[in-house]
Structure formats: structure tokens, C-alpha cells
C-alpha positions as CSV (number, residue, x, y, z in Angstrom):
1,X,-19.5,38.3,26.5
2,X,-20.4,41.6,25.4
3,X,-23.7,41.2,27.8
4,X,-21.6,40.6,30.4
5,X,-19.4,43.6,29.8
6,X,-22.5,46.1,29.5
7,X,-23.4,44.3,32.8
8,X,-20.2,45.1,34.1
9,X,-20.5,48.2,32.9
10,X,-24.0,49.1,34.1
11,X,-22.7,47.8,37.6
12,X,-19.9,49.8,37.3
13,X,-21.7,52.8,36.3
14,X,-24.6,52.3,39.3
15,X,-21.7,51.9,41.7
16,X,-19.9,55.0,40.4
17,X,-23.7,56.6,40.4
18,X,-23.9,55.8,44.0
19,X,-20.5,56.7,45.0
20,X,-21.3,60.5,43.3
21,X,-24.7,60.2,45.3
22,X,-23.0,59.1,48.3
23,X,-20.3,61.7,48.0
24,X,-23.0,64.4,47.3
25,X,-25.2,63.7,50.1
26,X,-22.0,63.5,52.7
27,X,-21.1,66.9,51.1
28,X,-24.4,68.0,51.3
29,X,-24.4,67.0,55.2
30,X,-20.6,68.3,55.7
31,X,-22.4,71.8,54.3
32,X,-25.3,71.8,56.2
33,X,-23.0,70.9,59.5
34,X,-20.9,73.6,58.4
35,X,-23.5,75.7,57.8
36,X,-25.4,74.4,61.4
37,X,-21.8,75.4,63.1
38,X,-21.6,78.2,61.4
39,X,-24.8,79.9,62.7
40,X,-24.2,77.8,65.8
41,X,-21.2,80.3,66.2
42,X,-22.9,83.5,64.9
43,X,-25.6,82.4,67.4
44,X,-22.7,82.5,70.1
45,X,-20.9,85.1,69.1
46,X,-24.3,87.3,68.8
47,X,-25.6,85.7,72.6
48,X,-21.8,87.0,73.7
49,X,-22.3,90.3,71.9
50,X,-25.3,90.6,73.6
51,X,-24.1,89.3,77.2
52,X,-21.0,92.2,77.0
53,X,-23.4,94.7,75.5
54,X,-25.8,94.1,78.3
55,X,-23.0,93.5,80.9
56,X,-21.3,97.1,79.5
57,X,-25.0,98.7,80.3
58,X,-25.3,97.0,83.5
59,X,-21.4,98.2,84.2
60,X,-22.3,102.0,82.8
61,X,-26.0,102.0,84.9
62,X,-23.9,101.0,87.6
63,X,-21.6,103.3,87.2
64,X,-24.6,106.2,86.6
65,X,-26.0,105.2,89.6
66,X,-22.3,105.0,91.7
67,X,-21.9,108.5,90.2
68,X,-25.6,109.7,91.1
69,X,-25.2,108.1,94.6
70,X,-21.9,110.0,95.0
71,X,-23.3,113.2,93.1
72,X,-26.4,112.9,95.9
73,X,-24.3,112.4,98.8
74,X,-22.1,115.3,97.5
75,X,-25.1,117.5,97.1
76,X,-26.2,116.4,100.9
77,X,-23.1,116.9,102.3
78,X,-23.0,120.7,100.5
79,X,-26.6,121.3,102.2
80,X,-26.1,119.7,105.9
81,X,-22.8,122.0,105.7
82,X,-24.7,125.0,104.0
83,X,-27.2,124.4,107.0
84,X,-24.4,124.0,109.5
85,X,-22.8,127.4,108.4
86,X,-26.5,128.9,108.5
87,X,-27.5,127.6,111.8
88,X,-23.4,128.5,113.0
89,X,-24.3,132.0,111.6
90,X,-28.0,132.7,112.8
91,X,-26.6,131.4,116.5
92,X,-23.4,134.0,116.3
93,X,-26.4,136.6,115.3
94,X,-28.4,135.4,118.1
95,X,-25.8,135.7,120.6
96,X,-24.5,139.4,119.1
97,X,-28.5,140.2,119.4
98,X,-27.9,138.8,122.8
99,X,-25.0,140.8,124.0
100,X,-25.9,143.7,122.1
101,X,-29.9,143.7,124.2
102,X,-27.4,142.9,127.5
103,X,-25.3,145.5,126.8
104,X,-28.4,148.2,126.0
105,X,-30.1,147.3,129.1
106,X,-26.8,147.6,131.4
107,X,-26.3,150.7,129.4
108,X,-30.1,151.5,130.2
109,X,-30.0,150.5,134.1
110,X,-26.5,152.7,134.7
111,X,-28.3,155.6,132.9
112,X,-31.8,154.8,135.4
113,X,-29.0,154.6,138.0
114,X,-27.5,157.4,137.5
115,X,-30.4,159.3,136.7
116,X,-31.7,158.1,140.3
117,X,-28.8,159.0,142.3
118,X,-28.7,162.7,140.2
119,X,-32.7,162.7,141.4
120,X,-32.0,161.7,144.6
121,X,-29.1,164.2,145.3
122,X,-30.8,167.1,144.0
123,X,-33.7,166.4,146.5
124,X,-31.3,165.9,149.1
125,X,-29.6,169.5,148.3
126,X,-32.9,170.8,147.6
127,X,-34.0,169.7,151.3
128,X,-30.8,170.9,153.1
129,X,-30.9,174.3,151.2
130,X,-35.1,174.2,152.2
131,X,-34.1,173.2,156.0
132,X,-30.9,175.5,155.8
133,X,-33.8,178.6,154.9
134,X,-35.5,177.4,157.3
135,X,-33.0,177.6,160.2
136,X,-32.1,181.2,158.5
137,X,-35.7,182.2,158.5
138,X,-36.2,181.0,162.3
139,X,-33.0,182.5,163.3
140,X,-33.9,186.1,161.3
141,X,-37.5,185.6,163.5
142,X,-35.3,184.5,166.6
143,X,-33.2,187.6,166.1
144,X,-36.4,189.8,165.1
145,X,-38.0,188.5,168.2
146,X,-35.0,189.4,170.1
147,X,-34.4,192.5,169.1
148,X,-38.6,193.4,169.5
149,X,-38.4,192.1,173.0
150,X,-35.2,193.9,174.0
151,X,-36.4,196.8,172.2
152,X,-40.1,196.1,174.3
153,X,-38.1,196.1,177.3
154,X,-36.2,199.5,176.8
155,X,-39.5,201.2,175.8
156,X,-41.0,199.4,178.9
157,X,-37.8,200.5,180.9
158,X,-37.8,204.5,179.4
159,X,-42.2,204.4,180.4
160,X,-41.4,203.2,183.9
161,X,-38.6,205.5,184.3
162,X,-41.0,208.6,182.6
163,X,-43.6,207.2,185.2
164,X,-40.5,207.4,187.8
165,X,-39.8,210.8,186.6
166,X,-43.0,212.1,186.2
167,X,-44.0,210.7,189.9
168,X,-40.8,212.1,191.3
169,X,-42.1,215.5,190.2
170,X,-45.5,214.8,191.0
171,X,-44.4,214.3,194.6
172,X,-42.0,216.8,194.4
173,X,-44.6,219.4,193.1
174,X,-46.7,218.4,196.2
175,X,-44.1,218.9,198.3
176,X,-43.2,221.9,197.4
177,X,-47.1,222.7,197.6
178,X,-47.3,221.9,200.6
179,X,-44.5,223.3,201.7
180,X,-45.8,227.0,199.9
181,X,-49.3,225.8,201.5
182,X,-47.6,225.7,204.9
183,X,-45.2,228.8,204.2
184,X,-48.6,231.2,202.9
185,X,-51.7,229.2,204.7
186,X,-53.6,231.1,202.1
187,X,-55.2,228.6,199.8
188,X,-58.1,226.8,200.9
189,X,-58.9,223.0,201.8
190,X,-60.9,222.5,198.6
191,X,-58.5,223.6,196.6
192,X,-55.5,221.5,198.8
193,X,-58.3,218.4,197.8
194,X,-58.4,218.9,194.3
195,X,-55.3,219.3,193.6
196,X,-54.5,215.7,195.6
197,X,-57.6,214.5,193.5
198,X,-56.2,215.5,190.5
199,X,-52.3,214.1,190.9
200,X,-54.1,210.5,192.4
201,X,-56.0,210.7,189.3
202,X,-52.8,211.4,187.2
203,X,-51.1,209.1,189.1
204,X,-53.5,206.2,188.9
205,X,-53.9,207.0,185.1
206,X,-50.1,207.1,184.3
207,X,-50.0,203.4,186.2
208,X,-52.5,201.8,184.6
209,X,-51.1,202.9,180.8
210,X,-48.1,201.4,181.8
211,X,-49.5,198.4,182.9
212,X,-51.8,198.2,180.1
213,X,-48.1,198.6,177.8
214,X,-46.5,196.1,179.8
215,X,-49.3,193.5,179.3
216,X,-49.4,194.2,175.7
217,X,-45.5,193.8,175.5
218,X,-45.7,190.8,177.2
219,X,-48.3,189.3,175.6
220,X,-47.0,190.4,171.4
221,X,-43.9,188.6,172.9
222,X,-45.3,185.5,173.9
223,X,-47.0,185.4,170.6
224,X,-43.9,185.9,168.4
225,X,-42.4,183.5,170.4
226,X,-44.9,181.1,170.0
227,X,-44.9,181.6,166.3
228,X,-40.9,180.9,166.4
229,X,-41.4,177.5,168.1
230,X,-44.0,176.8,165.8
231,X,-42.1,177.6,162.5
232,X,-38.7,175.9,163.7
233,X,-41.3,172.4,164.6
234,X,-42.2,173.2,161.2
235,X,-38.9,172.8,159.6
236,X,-37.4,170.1,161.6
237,X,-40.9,167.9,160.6
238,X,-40.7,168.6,157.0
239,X,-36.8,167.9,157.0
């Protein structure tokens, strides 16, 4: 009986032994599962950690770049105007250069212009005072000439009538010879010849000066008046 009982016992006591075993290992397994979850989680939590952490840099380079893009397209839409407004402002300076050179060479070509038609009106008052000497100098020459000839002629006129004159009285002397000759009969022939010899030779003498004056007049007057053609041809070619 008491055999029994320890056997009971002993059975009892295994039974409890492997109930605490059992117990101990399904603890130990609950643990470790709990444990396995638990870093399971962590594991999770650290891979989602990571994931927003990676997804926050991904969000922040994207925005970096979205801002550099923007900054970069700022920065090129400064220049291209900066190069608008400098190309705007070098072609207002070229076209001020422009008008300014147009202006100075209008400016120039009225000044050459005017300069010309100054030229060109002093030569044409130089030319009519030149021709109007002229015309005055051919006219004094003309009136010179005049006034030569005319005064020619009177000298010319006064010789002929001193030859007149003087032939008047030479006649008149022989008449009156003659008639003394005639009234006294007293002189001789020779001396009745050389008398006549003597007044033909006066006569003859007195002729030929004043045909000798009158060829000289005639010819100093042709000459100036040859002269006065020539200078008037003169002035009327050169105006």
C-alpha cells in the first residue's frame, strides 16, 4: 500500500515535473515569440524609420533641386533680360550714333553747300566786276581814242588850213610880185625864176609834211583802234 502510494506519488510528482517543464518550455516559446515579434516590430518600425527618413531626403533633394531649377531659371531669366536691356541699349546707342553721324554729315554737306554757292558767287561778282573794268577800260580807250582822233583831225584841219593860209599868201605874195614886176619891169628873169623856184619848193615841201602828218594820223589811229577791238575781244572771251 505504501508502495503504491510512493508510486502514486512519484507519478504524481513526474507528471507535475512535466507539467512545470511543459509550462516552462511554452513560456520559454511565448518569450522567445514575444521576443521574435518584438524585434520583428523594431525591425519594422526601424525599415519605416528608414523608408520616411529616406522618403524626407528624397522629398528635401527634391525640393533642393525644384528650388535650384527655379533659382537657375530665375538667374536665366535675370541674364536673357540683362542681355535684352543691353542689346535694347547698345541698339538706341547705335541709332543715336546713327542720327548723330546723319545729322553731322547733313550739317557738313549744307556747310560744303554753302561754302560752294559763297565760292561760286564771289567768282561770279569777281567776273562781272573784272568784265565790268573791262567794259570801263575799253570805253576810257574808246573815249581816249575818240578824243585822239578828233583831236588828230583838228590838228589835221588847223595844218591844212595853215597850208591854205600859208598858200593863199604865197599866191598872193606872187601876185602882188608880179603885179610890182609888171608895174616896175625892173627885176630880171632869173630873179622872177627863183623866186617861182623857191615858193614851188615851199609849196611842195609844205604839201608833203602835211601828207606825211596825215598818214601818220591815220595810221596811230588805225592802230589804237585796232588795239580797242582787240582788248574788248579780250574781255568778252575771258567773260
Amino acid at each position: 500500500m505504501q508502495a503504491k502510494t510512493a508510486q502514486a506519488e512519484k507519478k504524481a510528482l513526474a507528471e507535475k515535473k512535466a507539467l512545470a517543464e511543459k509550462k516552462a518550455l511554452a513560456e520559454k516559446k511565448a518569450l522567445a515569440e514575444k521576443k521574435a515579434l518584438a524585434e520583428k516590430k523594431a525591425l519594422a518600425e526601424k525599415k519605416a524609420q528608414a523608408e520616411k527618413k529616406a522618403l524626407a531626403e528624397k522629398k528635401a533633394q527634391a525640393e533642393k533641386k525644384a528650388l535650384a531649377e527655379k533659382k537657375a531659371l530665375a538667374e536665366k531669366k535675370a541674364l536673357a533680360e540683362k542681355k535684352a536691356q543691353a542689346e535694347k541699349k547698345a541698339l538706341a546707342e547705335k541709332k543715336a550714333q546713327g542720327e548723330k553721324k546723319a545729322l553731322a554729315e547733313k550739317k557738313a554737306l549744307a556747310e560744303k553747300k554753302a561754302l560752294a554757292e559763297k565760292k561760286a558767287q564771289a567768282e561770279k561778282k569777281a567776273l562781272a566786276e573784272k568784265k565790268a573794268q573791262g567794259e570801263k577800260k575799253a570805253l576810257a580807250e574808246k573815249k581816249a581814242l575818240a578824243e585822239k582822233k578828233a583831236l588828230a583831225e583838228k590838228k589835221a584841219q588847223a595844218e591844212k588850213k595853215a597850208l591854205a593860209d600859208k598858200k593863199a599868201q604865197a599866191e598872193k605874195k606872187t601876185a602882188a610880185d608880179k603885179i610890182a614886176k609888171s608895174n616896175k619891169k625892173v627885176n630880171s628873169r632869173t630873179q622872177i625864176d627863183s623866186q617861182q623856184k623857191r615858193d614851188s619848193r615851199t609849196q611842195l615841201l609844205t604839201v608833203s609834211v602835211s601828207l606825211n602828218t596825215g598818214k601818220i594820223v591815220a595810221i596811230a589811229s588805225i592802230g589804237i583802234l585796232a588795239s580797242a577791238i582787240l582788248v574788248s575781244a579780250m574781255v568778252f572771251i575771258a567773260g
